[in-house]
C-alpha positions as CSV (number, residue, x, y, z in Angstrom):
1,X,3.7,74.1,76.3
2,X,1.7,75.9,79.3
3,X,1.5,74.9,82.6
4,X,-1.7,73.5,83.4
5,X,-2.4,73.1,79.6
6,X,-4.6,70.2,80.8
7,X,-4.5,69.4,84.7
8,X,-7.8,71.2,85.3
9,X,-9.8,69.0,83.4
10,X,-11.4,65.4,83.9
11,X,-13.4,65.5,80.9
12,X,-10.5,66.6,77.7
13,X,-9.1,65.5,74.8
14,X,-5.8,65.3,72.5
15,X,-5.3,65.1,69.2
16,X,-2.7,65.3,66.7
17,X,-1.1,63.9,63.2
18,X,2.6,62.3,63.4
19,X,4.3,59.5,61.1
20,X,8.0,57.6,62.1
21,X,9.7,54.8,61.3
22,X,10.6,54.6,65.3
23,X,8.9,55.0,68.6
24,X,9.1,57.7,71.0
25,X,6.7,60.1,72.8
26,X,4.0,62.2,70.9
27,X,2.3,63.9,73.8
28,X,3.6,63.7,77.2
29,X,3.1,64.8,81.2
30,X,4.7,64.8,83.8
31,X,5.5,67.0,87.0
32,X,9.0,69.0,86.4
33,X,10.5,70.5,83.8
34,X,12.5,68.2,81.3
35,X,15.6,68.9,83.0
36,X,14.5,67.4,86.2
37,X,13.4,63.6,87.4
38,X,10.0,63.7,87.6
39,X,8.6,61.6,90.3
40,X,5.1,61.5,88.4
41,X,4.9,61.5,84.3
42,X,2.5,60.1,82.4
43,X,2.9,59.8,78.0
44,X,-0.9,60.3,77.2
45,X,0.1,59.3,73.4
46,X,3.5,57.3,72.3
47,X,4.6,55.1,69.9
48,X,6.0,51.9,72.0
49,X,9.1,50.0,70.6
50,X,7.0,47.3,69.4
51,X,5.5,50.1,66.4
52,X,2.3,50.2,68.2
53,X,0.5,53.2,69.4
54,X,-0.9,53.6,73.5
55,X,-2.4,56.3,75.3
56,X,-3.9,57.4,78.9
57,X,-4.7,60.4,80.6
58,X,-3.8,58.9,84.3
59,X,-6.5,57.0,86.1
60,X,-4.7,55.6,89.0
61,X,-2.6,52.7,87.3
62,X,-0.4,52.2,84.0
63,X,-2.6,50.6,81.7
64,X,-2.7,52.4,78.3
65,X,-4.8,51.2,75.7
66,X,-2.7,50.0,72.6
67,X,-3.6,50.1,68.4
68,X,-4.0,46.9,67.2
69,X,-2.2,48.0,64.4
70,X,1.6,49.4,64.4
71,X,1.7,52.8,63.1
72,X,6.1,52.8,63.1
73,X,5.5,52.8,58.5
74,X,6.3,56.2,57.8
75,X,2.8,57.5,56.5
76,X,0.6,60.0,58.5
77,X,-1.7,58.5,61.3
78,X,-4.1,60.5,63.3
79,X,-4.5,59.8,67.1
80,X,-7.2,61.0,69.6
81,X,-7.3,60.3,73.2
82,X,-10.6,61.3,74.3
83,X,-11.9,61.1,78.3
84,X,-15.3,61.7,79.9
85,X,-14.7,62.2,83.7
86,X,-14.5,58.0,84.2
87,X,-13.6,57.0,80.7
88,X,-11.4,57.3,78.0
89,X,-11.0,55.9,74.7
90,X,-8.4,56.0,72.0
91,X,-8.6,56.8,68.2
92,X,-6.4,55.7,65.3
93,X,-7.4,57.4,61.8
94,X,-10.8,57.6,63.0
95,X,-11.1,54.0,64.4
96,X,-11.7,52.9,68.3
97,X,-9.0,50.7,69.7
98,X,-10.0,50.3,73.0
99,X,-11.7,52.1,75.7
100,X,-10.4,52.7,79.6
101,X,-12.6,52.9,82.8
102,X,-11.1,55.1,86.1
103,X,-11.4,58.3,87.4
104,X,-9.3,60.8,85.2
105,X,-6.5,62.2,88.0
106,X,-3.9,64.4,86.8
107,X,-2.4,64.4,90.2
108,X,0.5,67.1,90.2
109,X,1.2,67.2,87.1
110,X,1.5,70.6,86.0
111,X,3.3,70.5,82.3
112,X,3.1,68.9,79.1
113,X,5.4,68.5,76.4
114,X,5.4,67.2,72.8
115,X,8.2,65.3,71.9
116,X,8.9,63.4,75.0
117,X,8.3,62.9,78.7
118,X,9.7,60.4,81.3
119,X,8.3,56.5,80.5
120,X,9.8,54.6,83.3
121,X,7.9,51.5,83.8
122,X,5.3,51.9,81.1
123,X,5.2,49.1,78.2
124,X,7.1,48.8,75.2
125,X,9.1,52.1,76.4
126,X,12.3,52.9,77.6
127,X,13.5,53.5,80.9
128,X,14.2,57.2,81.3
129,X,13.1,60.0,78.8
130,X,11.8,58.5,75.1
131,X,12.2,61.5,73.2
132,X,10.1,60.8,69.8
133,X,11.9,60.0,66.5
134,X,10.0,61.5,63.6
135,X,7.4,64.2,62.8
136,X,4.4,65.7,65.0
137,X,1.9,68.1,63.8
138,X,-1.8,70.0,63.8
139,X,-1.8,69.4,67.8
140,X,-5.1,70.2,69.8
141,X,-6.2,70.1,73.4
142,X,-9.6,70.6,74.1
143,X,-11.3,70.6,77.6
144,X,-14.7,68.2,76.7
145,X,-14.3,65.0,74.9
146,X,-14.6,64.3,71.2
147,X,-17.7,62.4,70.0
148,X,-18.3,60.2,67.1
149,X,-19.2,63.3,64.8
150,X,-16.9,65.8,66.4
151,X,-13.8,62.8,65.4
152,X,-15.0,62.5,62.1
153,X,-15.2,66.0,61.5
154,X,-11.6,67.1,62.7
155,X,-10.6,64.3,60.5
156,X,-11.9,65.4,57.7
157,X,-10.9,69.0,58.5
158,X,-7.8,68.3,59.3
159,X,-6.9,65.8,56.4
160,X,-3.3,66.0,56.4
161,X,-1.1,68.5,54.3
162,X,0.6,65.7,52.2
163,X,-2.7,63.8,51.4
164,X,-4.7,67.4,50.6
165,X,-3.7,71.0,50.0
166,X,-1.6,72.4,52.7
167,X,-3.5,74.2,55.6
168,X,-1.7,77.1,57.2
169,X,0.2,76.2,60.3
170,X,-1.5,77.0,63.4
171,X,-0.4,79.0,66.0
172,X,1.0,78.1,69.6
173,X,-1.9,76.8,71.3
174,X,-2.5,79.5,74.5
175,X,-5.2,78.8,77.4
176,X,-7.5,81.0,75.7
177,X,-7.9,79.5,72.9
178,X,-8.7,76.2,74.8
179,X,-11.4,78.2,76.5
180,X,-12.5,78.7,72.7
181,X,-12.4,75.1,71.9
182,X,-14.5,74.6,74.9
183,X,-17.3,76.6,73.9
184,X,-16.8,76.2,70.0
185,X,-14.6,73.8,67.8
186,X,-12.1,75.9,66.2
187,X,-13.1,74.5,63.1
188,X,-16.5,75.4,63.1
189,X,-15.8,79.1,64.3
190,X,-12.6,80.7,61.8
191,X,-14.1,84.5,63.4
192,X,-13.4,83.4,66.7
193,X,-10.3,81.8,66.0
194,X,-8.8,85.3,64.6
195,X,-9.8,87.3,67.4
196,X,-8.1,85.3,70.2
197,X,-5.0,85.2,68.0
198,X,-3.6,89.0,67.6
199,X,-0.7,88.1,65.6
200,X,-2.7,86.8,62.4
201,X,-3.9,89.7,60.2
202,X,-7.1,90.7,60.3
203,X,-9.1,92.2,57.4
204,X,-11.6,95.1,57.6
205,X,-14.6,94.9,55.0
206,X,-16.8,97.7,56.1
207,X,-20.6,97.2,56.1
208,X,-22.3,99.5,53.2
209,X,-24.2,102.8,55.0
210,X,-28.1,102.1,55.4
211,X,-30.0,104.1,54.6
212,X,-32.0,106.5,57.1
């Protein structure tokens, strides 16, 4: 993914569909590239060993806030971690678990990946990389957080493939189009959408002559 995909933000959030049978990392940080040892990493979403699902942007301190429920079944969950500047709160399908006070600090951290990250230290996780057993997909990072009706809405939207008709895949996310989910969900805005991605087709319906 991009560097900086999210370390100039305090107020951003992260959302995504993934099922396993396992545990691993869904969304991670950290600041080297995956063939170093990072000396700061945080995984903002992961399925721990015990089946349950945690997630933090950094605030000073490992303290992720965990699903009540375990999600390690094999159907399709839908995670959000949402922060505001001081706050942060995690979504499963749509539901609250818990909610996190402390300044959001990205430190160094520079790079996200999906799939993994370094989780040395942090519960229910392995020490060294936890590379994620099982499938990830419809990712989105977006520079504000995700309110009540903005959750429910991407839910809905984005109801996964298996359970309703199979969306297109989305492209790589870029920076720009973050800048476009900062002024506009990309949900709510498909014209927007095709212009910051040159490599989807774009069809011309000319406007009838008016008349002078």
């Amino acid at each position: 993914m991009p560097d900086k995909l999210a370390s100039p933000a305090l107020s951003l959030s992260a959302e995504l569909w993934f099922k396993t049978t396992s545990s691993g990392v869904l969304l991670g940080q950290q600041n080297t590239a995956l063939t170093a040892t990072p000396t700061q990493f945080v995984p903002v979403l992961y399925v721990g060993t015990d089946g349950k699902l945690r997630g933090q942007w950094w605030q000073g301190g490992i303290n992720p806030i965990t699903s009540a429920a375990t999600v390690n079944d094999g159907n399709w969950h839908h995670a959000v971690i949402s922060g505001a500047i001081n706050t942060q709160t995690l979504y499963l399908d749509g539901v609250a678990q818990g909610t996190l006070s402390g300044l959001i600090d990205h430190q160094a951290i520079t790079k996200m990946f999906l799939g993994t990250t370094r989780t040395t230290s942090w519960p229910s996780a392995v020490d060294g990389y936890d590379p994620f057993t099982g499938t990830i997909d419809d990712v989105a990072i977006y520079w504000h957080p995700l309110g009540a009706t903005g959750r429910r809405a991407l839910r809905r939207s984005h109801s996964h493939p298996e359970t309703h008709h199979r969306r297109p895949a989305r492209p790589p996310i870029r920076p720009d189009r973050l800048r476009a989910h900062h002024r506009t969900p990309h949900h709510t805005d498909r014209r927007q959408r095709r212009k910051l991605d040159p490599g989807r087709p774009h069809r011309h319906h000319p406007r009838p002559s008016q008349p002078r």
